[in-house]
VMD Tcl script that draws the C-alpha trace (Angstrom):
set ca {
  {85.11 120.69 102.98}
  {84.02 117.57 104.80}
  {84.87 114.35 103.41}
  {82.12 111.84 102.63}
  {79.39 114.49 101.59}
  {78.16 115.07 98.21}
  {79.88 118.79 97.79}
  {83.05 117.07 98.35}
  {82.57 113.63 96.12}
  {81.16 116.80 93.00}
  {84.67 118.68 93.28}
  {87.00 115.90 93.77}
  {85.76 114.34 90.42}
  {84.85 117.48 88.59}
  {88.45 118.70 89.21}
  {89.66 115.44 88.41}
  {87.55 114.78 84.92}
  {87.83 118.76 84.05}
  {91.79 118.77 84.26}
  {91.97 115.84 82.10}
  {93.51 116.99 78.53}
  {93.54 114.58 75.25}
  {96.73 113.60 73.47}
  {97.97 110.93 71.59}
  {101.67 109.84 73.05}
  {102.82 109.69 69.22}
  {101.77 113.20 68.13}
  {103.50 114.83 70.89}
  {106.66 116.90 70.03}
  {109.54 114.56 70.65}
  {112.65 116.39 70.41}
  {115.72 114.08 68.51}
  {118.75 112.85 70.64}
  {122.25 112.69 69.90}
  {124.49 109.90 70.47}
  {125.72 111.26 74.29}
  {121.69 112.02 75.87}
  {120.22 108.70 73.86}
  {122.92 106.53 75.78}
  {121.79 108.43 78.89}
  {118.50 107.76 78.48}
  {118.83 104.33 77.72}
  {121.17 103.87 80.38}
  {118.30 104.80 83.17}
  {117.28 100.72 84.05}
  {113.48 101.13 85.11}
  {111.72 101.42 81.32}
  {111.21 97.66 81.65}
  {109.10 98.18 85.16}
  {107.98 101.26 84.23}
  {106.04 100.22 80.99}
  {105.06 96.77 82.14}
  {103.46 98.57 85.68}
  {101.43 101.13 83.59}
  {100.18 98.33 81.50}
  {98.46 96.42 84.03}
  {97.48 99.90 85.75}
  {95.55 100.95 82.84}
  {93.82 97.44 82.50}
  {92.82 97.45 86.17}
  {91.85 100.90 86.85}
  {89.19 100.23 83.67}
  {87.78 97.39 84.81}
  {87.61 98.83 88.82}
  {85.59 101.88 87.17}
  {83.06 99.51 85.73}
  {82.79 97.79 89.35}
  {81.28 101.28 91.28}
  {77.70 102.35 91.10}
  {78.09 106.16 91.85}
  {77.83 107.77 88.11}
  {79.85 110.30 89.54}
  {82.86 108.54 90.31}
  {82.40 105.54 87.83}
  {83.25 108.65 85.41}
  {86.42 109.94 87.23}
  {87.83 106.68 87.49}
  {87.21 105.67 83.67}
  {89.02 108.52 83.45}
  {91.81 107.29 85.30}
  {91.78 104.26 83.38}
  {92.08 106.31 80.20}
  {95.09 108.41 81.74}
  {97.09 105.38 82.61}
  {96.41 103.56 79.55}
  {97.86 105.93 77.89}
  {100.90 106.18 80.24}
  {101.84 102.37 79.04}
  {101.41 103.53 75.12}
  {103.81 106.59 76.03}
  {106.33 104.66 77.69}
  {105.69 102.28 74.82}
  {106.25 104.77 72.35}
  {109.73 106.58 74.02}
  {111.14 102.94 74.27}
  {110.34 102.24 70.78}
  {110.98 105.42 69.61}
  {114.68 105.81 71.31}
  {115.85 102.29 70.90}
  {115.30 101.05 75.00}
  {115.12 97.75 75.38}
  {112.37 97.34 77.44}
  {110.27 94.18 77.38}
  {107.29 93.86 79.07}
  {107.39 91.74 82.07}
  {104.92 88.94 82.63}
  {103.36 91.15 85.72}
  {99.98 89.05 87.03}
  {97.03 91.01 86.26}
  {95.64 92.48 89.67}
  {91.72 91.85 90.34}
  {89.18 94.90 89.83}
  {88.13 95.19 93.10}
  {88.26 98.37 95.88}
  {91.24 96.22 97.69}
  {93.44 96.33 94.92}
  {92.39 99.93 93.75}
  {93.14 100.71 97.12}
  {97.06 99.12 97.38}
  {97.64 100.81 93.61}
  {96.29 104.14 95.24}
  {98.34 104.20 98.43}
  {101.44 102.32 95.65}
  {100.88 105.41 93.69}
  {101.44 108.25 96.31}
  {104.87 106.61 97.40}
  {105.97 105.84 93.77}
  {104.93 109.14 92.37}
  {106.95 111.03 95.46}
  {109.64 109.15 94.23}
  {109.16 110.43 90.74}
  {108.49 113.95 91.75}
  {112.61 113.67 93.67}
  {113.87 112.31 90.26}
  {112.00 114.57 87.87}
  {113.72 117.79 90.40}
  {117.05 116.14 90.43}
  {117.13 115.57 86.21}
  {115.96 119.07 85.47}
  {118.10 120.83 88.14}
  {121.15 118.75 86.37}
  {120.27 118.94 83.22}
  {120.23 115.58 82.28}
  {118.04 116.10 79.13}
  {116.83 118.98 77.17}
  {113.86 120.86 78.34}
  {112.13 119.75 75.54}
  {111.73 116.31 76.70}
  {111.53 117.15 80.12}
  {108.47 119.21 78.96}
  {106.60 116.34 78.40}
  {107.47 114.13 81.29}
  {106.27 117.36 83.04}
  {102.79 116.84 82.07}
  {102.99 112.94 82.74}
  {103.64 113.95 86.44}
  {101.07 116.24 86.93}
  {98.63 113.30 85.38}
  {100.49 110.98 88.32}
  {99.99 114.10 91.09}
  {95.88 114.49 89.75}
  {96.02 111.01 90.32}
  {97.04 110.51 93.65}
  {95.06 113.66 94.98}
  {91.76 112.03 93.69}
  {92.92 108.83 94.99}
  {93.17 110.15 98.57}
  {90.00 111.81 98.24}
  {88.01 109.22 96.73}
  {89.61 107.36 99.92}
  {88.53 109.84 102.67}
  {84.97 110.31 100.68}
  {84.73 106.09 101.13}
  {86.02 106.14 104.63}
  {83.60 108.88 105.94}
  {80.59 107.06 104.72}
  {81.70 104.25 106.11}
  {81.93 105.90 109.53}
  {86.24 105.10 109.50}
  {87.40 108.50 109.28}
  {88.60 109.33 112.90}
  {92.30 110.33 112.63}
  {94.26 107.24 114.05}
  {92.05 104.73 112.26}
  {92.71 106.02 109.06}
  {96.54 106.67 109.47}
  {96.92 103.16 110.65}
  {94.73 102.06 107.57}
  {96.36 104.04 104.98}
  {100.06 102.65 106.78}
  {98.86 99.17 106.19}
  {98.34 100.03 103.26}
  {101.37 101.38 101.98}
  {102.93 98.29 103.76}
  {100.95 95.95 101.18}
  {101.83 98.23 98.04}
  {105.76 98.43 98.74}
  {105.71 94.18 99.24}
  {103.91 94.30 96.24}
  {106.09 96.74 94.53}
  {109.12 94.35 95.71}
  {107.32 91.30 94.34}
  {106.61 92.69 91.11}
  {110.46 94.44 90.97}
  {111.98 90.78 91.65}
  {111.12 90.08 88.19}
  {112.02 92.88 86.43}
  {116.43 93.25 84.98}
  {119.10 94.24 88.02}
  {119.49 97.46 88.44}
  {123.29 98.77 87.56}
  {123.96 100.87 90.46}
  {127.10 102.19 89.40}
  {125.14 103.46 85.98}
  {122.79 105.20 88.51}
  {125.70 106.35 90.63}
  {127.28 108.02 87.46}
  {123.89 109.37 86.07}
  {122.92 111.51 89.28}
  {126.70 112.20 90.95}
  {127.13 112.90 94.62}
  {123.44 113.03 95.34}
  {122.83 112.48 98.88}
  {119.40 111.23 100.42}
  {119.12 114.81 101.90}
  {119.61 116.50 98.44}
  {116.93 113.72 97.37}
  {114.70 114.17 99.93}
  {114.80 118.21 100.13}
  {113.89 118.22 95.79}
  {111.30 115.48 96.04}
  {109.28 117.90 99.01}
  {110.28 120.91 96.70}
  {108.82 119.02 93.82}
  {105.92 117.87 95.67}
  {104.62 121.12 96.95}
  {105.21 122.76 93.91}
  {102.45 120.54 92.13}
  {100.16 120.05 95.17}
  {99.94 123.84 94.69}
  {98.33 123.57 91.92}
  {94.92 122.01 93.47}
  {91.69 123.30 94.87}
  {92.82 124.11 98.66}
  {89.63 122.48 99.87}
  {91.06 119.07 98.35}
  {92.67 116.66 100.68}
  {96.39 116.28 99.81}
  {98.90 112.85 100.68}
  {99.93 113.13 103.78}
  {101.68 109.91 104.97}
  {104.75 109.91 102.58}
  {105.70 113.45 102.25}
  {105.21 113.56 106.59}
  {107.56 110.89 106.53}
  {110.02 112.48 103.84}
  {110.07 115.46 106.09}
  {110.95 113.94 109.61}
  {113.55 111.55 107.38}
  {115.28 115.14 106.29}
  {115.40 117.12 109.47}
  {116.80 113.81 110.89}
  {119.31 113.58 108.37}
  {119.63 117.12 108.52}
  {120.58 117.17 112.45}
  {123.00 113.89 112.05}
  {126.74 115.43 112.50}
  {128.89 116.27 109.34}
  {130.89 113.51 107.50}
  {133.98 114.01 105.33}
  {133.42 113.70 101.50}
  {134.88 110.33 101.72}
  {132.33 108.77 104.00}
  {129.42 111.08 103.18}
  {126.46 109.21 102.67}
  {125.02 108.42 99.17}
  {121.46 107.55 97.62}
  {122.85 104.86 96.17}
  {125.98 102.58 97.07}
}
mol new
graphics top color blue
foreach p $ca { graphics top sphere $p radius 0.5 }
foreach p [lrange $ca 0 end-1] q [lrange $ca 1 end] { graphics top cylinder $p $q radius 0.2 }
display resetview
């Protein structure tokens, strides 16, 4: 389908506002810890970030959404808003709930305009790539019972509908625009992602240290290939799941890929000096 027509702005929203399902974060059916998996959840050090990010998300995102004069997309994006709204009331609600300490960080509100939607967007693909690896790497080790993961299952396929609008919202903008010749847009979208991880890194200098040896002990001799190889696994798996005539992220999982089939031709190590995710 070609981007920047009006048969491709109808089915990137209508998938978008059509997969959207209510719930309130309370009523879903959180399973009870014992002592061993509540000190393993609490040990995991990114609540603080995580809440205090989807906060700010949900506040933005609603105010972009009243910014855009297409009824079309003014209604996806609301929808968005709605969706990661209620991502900072469910990571309210599991901190609360479990006992996490997890303050909420005094993150600078981010203007409502297309720039900034368009840093969280291109923010969002690398971050939820990220979250796709960890999600893989917790179930495959059983970290927590599937009953909880069962839930965080649906959170990232809200953060994977996310992304996939984002990108075609993106291309539909760039088209009409007259950008949307293949190396003006890559170098775009890799500016970018440049701006969104600085951001990230601002916003993450504020937020507790991260205990490295509790992350070390959480996920074991996890190399970056291991990481790598479950976050494409992950990623695929839910990119599936779309419309094949909607544009997918292309930039991060590309550069996941050429990252693991370098690491994958590098020669073998001994265990001792094998290399780690974290160190």
């Amino acid at each position: 389908m070609k981007p920047g027509t009006s048969q491709h702005r109808d089915l990137f929203c209508r998938t978008f506002v059509e997969t959207h399902v209510r719930f309130e974060p309370e009523a879903l059916p959180w399973p009870e810890l014992d002592g061993r998996l509540l000190e393993r959840l609490r040990a995991f050090p990114f609540w603080s970030y995580a809440r205090s990010i989807e906060h700010r998300a949900g506040r933005m995102v609603s105010a972009f959404a009243q910014t855009i004069t297409d009824p079309v997309i003014r209604e996806a994006v609301a929808v968005q808003g709605i969706e990661e709204t209620r991502h900072g009331r469910l990571m309210a609600h599991v901190t609360e709930r479990y006992g996490i300490a997890a303050p909420l960080l005094p993150l600078p509100d981010l203007p409502a305009v297309a720039d900034d939607f368009l840093i969280f967007g291109f923010g969002e693909c690398t971050d939820s790539f990220i979250g796709f690896g960890g999600f893989a790497i917790a179930r495959r080790k059983r970290l927590f019972p599937e009953s909880l993961l069962s839930i965080f299952e649906n959170v990232l396929w809200e953060e994977a509908r996310h992304i996939v609008f984002f990108i075609n919202w993106w291309r539909y903008q760039e088209a009409l625009a007259g950008r949307d010749g293949l190396w003006t847009r890559t170098l775009d979208a890799l500016r970018y992602h440049v701006r969104a991880i600085s951001g990230t890194a601002q916003d993450a200098s504020i937020a507790p240290p991260i205990d490295l040896a509790t992350i070390r002990g959480l996920m074991g001799d996890l190399s970056p290939a291991d990481f790598l190889a479950a976050a494409l696994a992950e990623n695929q798996r839910l990119m599936d799941r779309f419309d094949r005539r909607l544009i997918r992220p292309f930039i991060v999982p590309t550069l996941a890929q050429v990252a693991l089939i370098g690491l994958q031709l590098l020669p073998p190590r001994t265990a001792s000096a094998a290399p780690r995710l974290v160190a």
